[in-house]
N, C-alpha and C positions, 0 to 999 in steps of 0.2 A: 656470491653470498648476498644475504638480505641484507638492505640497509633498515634502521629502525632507529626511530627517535632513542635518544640514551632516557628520557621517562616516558617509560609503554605503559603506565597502569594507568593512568586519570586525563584529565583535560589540562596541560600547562594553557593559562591564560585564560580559560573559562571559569565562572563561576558557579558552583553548585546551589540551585536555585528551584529543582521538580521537585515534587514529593512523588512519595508512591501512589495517590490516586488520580495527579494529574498526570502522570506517567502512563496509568492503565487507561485513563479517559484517553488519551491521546490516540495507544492503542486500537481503541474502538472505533472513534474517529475516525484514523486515518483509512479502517477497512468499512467500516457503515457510510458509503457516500453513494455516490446517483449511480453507480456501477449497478446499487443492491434496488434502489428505490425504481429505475429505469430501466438498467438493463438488465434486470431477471427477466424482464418479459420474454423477449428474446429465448431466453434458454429453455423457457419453460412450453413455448412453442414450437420447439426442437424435439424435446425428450416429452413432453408430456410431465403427467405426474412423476414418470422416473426422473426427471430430472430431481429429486431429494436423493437418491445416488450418487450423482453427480455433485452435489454440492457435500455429501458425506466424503467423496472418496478424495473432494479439495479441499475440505476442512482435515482430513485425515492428513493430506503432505503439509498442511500448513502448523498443524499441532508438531509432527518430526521437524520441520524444519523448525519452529520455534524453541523447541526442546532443545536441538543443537547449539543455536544461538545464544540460549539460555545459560549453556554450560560456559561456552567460549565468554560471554559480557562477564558473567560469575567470579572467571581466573584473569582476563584482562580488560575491563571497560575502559572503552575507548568510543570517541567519537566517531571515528571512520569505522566502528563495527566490523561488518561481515567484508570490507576493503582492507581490512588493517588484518584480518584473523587471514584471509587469503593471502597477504603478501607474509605473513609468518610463516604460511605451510605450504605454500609454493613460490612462492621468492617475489623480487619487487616487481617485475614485468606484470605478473596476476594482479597483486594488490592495488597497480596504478591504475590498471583496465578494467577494473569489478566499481573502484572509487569513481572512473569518470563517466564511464557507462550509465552507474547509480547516478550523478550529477544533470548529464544529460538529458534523461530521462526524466529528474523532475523540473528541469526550466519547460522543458517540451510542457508536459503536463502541467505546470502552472499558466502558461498561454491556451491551452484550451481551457482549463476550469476558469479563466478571467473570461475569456472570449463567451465562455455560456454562461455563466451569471452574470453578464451585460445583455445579453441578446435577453434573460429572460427579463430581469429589471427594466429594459427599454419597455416589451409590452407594457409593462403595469403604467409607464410614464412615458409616454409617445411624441412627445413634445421634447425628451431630453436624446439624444443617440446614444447607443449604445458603447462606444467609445469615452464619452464623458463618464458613463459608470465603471467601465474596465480603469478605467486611471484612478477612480476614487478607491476602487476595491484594491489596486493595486499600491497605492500610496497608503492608506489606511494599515494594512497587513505588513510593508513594509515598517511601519512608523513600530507595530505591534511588537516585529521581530529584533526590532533595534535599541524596544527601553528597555532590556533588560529579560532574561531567561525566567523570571518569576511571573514578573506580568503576564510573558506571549502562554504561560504556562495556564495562568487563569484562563485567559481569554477562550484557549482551546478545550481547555476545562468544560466549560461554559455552550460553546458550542457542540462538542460532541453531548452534554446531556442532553443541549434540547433534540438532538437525533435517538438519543437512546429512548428519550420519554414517548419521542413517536413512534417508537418502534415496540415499546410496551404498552400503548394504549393501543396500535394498530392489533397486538397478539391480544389484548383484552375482547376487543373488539369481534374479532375476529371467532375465538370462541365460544363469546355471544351467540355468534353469529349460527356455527354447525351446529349447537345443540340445542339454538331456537330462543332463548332469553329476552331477543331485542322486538318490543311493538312493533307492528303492523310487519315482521320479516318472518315464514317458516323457515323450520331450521331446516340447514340443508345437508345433516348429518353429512356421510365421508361416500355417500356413492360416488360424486365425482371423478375421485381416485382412481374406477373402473369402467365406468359408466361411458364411455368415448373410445372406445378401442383397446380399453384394457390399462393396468397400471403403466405400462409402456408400449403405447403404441408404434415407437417407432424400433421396437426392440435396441438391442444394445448398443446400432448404429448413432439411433439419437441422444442415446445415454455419453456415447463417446462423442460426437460434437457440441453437447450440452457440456461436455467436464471442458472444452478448447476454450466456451465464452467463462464457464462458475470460476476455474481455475485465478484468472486476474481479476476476481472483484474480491479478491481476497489480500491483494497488494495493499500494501499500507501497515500491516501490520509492524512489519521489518522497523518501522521507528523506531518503537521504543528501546531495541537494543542501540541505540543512535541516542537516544534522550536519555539513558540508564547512567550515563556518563556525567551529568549533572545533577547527578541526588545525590542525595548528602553519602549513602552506603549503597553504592550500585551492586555490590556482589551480594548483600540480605536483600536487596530492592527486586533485583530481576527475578528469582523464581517466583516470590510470590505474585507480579505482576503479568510476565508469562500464563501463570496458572489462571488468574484472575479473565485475563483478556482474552484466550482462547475457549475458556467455557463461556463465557458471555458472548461471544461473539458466535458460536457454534447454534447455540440457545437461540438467539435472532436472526441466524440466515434460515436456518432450518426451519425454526419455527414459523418465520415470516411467508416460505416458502407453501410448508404444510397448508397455511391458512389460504393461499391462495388458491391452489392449488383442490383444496375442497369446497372453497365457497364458490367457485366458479369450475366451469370447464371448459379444462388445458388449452381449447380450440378456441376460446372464445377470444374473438380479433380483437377485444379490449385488454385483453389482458397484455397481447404483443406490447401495444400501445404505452399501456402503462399499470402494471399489475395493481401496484396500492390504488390506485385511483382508482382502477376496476371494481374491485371487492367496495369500497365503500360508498362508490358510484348506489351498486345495485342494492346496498342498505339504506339507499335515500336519504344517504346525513348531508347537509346542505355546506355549501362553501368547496366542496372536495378538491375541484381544481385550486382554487387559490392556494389551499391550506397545503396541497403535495407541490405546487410551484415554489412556495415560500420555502419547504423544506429541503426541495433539490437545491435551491441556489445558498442554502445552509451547509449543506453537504458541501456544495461546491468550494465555498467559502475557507469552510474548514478545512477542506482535503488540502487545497493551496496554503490557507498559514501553514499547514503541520509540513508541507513540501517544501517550503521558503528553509522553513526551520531545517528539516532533511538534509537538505542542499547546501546550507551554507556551511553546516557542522562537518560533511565530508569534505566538500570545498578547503573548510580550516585544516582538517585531518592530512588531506593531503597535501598543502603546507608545510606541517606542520614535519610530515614522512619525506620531505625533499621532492614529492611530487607533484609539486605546483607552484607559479608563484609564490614568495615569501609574503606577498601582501598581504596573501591570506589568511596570515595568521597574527594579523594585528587587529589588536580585543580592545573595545573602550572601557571605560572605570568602572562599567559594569560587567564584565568582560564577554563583553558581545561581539563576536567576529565580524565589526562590520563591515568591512572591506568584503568580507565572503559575501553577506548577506545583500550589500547592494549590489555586486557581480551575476549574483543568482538573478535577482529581480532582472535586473537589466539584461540578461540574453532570455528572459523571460518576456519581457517588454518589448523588446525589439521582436520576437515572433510572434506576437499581438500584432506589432505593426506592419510587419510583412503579409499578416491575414489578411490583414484589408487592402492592402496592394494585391493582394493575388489569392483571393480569398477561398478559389476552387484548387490552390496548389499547393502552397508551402505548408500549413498545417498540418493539412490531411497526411503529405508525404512525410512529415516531421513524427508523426505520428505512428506511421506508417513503418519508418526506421526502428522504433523503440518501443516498438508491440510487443514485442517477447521478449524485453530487458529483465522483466521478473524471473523467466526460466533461467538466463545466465545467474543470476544473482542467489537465487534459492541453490543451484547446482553446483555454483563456486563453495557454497556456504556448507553445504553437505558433504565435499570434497575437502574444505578444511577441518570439518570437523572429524572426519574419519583421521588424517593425519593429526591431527594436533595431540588428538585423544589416545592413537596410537605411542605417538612420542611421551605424552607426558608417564602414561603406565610403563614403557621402558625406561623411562630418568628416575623413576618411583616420587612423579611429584604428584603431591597433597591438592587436590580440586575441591574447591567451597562448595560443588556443585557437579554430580555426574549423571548424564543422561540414562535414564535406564534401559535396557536391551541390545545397550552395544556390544558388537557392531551389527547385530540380524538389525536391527531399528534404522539404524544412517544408512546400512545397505537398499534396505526395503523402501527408504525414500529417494534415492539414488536411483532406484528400478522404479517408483511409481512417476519420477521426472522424465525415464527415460522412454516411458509410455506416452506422456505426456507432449514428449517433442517428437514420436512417433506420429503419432494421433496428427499432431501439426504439419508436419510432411504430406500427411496426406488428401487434406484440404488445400484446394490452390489460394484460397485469398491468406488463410493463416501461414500455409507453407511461403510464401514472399515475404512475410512479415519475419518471419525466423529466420530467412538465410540474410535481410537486409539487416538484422542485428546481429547476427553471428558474424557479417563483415564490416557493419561497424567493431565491434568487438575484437577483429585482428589486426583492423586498424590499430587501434588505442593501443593491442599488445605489440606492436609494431613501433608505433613512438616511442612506449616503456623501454622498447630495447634500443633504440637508435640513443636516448638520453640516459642512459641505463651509466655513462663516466660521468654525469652534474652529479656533483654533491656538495652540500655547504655544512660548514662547520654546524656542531651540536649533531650530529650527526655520526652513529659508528656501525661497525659490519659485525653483523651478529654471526 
């Protein structure tokens, strides 16, 4: 049987401190970073224009998957989210290996987003190393996550606007730009679109390699059921913030995507390079680089607070669930996990430091390991929800919150994931990357069960 905290509904020892629009900013945040600003390029020089397919048919699993999540935060928020909902509906082996996996994955990702917004902040100041900026960024966002759930809450607030506002003036800009508005630029209406080999020139091969890169720049969303935990009514908070952050966030990849994609074309090696920079490159508005470097290392920025934050809340979670350390879940007067949150930082910080000891190895591989953590994580999440949703219509229990079209819906994302890790198979650099986390993965369910008789009081079998 399941073990489960004797209180499953709220955060014991945290204190409710989001609202619902730093919630949704967060959101945004966590999926608006250098993934969208940088590595569209990439995609968009795979599939061509079709790659807006590809980014539809990853906004499509990410709207199912959030809708699920949605339901499951609505009837139980919880800090450990889509770990805690897994070990409900597939018992504590799952729930420990979905929680640590998730963990893993964002210390890993916090040592590279430190490591690239030092390496870019060195250029601007070449006199300081790069290493002295990764511990200022690194102690800063600690101190952030440590005063309290309301502050780290602004801060993120804050940060994700100023990417949101780039990313409304870039779509302002931008359709200046096709239908001709901006001095001294003609407009370069939508031939692009076809003008190169057709709307998809690499037919639906590039459309499917293009969905292996769009599919993880969509990561980051999965917070907010993690943050929903801390507002004041997480079950009224989450649909309308779900709702909120998946049309806006669809709205700016898409859109972002469109504009490029018409103002220049597909082929064009600047766009590889760096798509926003391209497009406004060729509109001759001056400063470009500086102003897209200041933004990526904002992105960067943000994505690590909101993974600091991520991390330590599961960290607590599973605590909190007997699968972890007890330290974990010791909260300060603000009730800040901070025992989780300097844990996080610090296997965070140490593979910072092991980059520079071995700068061509340990990252990359670390990286390498926890490439497709998102497919476990979204795939667990859809498998709980198909059981949960199950169960609860046979118990005849009352849901503040039901997804609609179940189960053709949780199936149909169930089938676009399992296309998805198809698709991955068949690629040799993304295929390594999937089976090195699917064996990380049996590891973790591997320990769950070796530790499967520790239990500590507060603690009972559901």
């Amino acid at each position: 049987m399941t073990e489960v905290p004797t209180t499953t509904t709220t955060t014991k020892g945290l204190h409710p401190g989001l609202t619902r629009r730093q919630i949704s900013m967060m959101g945004l945040g966590g999926a608006i970073g250098a993934g969208l600003f940088v590595g569209s390029g990439q995609a968009i020089s795979i599939a061509g224009p079709a790659v807006l397919v590809s980014y539809l048919v990853a906004g499509g699993i990410v709207v199912l998957v959030m809708a699920m999540l949605a339901e499951m935060v609505a009837a139980r928020p919880s800090s450990g989210a889509f770990s805690s909902y897994a070990q409900k509906a597939m018992g504590r082996s799952a729930g420990s290996a979905v929680g640590w996996l998730y963990w893993i994955q964002l210390v890993v990702v916090i040592a590279a987003e430190a490591t690239g917004a030092g390496g870019i902040v060195a250029r601007w100041v070449p006199g300081i190393p790069a290493w002295v900026w990764v511990l200022v960024f690194v102690a800063a966002l600690t101190a952030v996550n440590l005063f309290g759930v309301r502050n780290y809450g602004r801060f993120e607030f804050w940060f994700a606007a100023i990417k949101v506002a780039a990313i409304i003036v870039f779509l302002v800009v931008g359709v200046c730009a096709i239908v001709g508005i901006i001095p001294g630029a003609p407009a370069t209406g939508i031939g692009h679109l076809v003008d190169a080999g057709g709307f998809a020139p690499n037919g639906l091969t590039g459309i499917a390699a293009a969905l292996l890169i769009v599919v993880f720049a969509f990561g980051g969303t999965e917070v907010v059921a993690i943050a929903a935990a801390e507002s004041d009514d997480p079950s009224r908070n989450i649909r309308r913030i779900v709702r909120e952050v998946l049309v806006r966030i669809l709205i700016f990849y898409v859109g972002s995507i469109f504009v490029i994609v018409t103002v220049l074309p597909w082929n064009d090696p600047a766009v590889k390079e760096g798509p926003f920079s391209a497009v406004l490159n060729t509109l001759s508005i001056p400063g470009v680089g500086l102003v897209m470097d200041l933004i990526v290392v904002i992105a960067l920025l943000s994505a690590m607070n909101a993974n600091i934050y991520g991390a330590s809340r599961m960290a607590y979670s599973l605590g909190e669930r007997g699968l972890a350390p007890l330290a974990a879940t010791r909260t300060s007067a603000k009730g800040v996990p901070y025992v989780a949150v300097l844990a996080s930082v610090a296997f965070g910080f140490a593979t910072v430091a092991l980059n520079w000891a071995f700068p061509d190895t340990v990252l990359p591989a670390l990286l390498n390991v926890v490439g497709s953590t998102l497919l476990v994580i979204w795939t667990a999440t859809a498998v709980s929800q198909i059981i949960l949703r199950r169960r609860a219509d046979r118990d005849g229990e009352a849901l503040p919150m039901r997804m609609w079209g179940f189960p053709w819906l949780s199936w149909l994302c169930v089938l676009l994931l399992a296309v998805v890790v198809a698709l991955t198979m068949i690629d040799p650099a993304a295929r390594t990357q999937l089976l090195l986390t699917i064996g990380l993965t049996v590891v973790l369910l591997v320990v769950a069960r070796l530790t499967r008789g520790v239990s500590r009081p507060g603690l009972v079998r559901e």
